[in-house]
Phi, psi and omega in degrees: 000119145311161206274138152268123159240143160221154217206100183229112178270135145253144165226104169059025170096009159301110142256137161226156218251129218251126184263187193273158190282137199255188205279354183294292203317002197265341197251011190242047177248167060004127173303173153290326165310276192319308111291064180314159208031057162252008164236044179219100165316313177303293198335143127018149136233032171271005153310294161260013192260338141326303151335295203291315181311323179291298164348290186294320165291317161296299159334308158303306167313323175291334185251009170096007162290155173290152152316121174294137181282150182281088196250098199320318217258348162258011160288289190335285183328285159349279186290024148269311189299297184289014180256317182304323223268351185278299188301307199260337180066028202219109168266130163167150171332318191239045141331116173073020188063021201251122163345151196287329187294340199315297184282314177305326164308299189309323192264023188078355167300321178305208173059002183256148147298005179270353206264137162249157222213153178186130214230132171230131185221146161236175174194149166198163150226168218051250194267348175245048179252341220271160166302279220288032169253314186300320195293305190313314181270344150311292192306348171263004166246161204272322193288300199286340171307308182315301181317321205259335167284298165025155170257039163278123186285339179217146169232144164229123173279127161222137194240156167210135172236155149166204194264172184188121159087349188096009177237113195291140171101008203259152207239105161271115195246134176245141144288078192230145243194114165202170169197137185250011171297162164273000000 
């Protein structure tokens, strides 16, 4: 069977559709030095979803953001999100029929009038399943780069595997993106 990618951003519930990369974008990808594991499908997965976090912080870094903080409760959240999109056979933001907003409620993120919120979800399978193949079409898209770029203070990362689509093996990936600043 061939490797599948599909690639979906959200901000308050925006999707965008991910266009090809221009050559500034090539420096905010990370080495294999830099983010060890990030092309081994196999890997553990606190492993590469650690990968997908470095990833997401050298890039920050490459454009003068502070590094996103590691936050247990939008990890939850994340691996909740892929765990619906798996459970429901449904890729998209409001998976298994629940608000873009569902899991950040659920772990408690929510609520301050203050909080902002941001989402990134994928999928692949095989060799595009990999962090630097998801991050890579991340970072080449407008939506999900603003997101990752972003004025968000946390992050939580979640991988889910299993079938999606008729496709056995798909590495489902979530993002969430937050701040509870004013």
């Amino acid at each position: 069977m061939r490797a599948l990618l599909r690639v979906i951003a959200a901000f308050a519930g925006l999707a965008i559709a991910a266009p090809a990369a221009s050559a500034a974008q090539q420096g905010l990808i990370a080495p294999p030095s830099a983010c060890p594991n990030q092309s081994d499908p196999g890997a553990p997965l606190a492993v590469q979803a650690q990968a997908m976090r470095c990833m997401t912080n050298f890039a920050r870094e490459g454009k003068g953001q502070s590094p996103l903080t590691v936050a247990p409760a939008l990890d939850r959240a994340a691996r909740g999100k892929s765990g619906d999109i798996l459970r429901c056979d449904e890729f998209g933001h409001e998976a298994c029929g629940r608000d873009f907003t569902h899991w950040f409620e659920q772990v408690g993120y929510a609520g301050s009038r203050c909080s902002a919120f941001g989402e990134n979800i994928a999928w692949g399978t095989g060799s595009l399943g990999t962090v630097r193949s998801i991050f890579s079409a991340w970072i080449r898209s407008p939506g999900h780069r603003a997101n990752i770029l972003g004025a968000f203070a946390d992050l939580g990362v979640g991988l889910r595997i299993g079938a999606l689509e008729g496709n056995p093996g798909a590495h489902v990936w979530t993002q969430e993106f937050g701040s509870r600043r004013c």
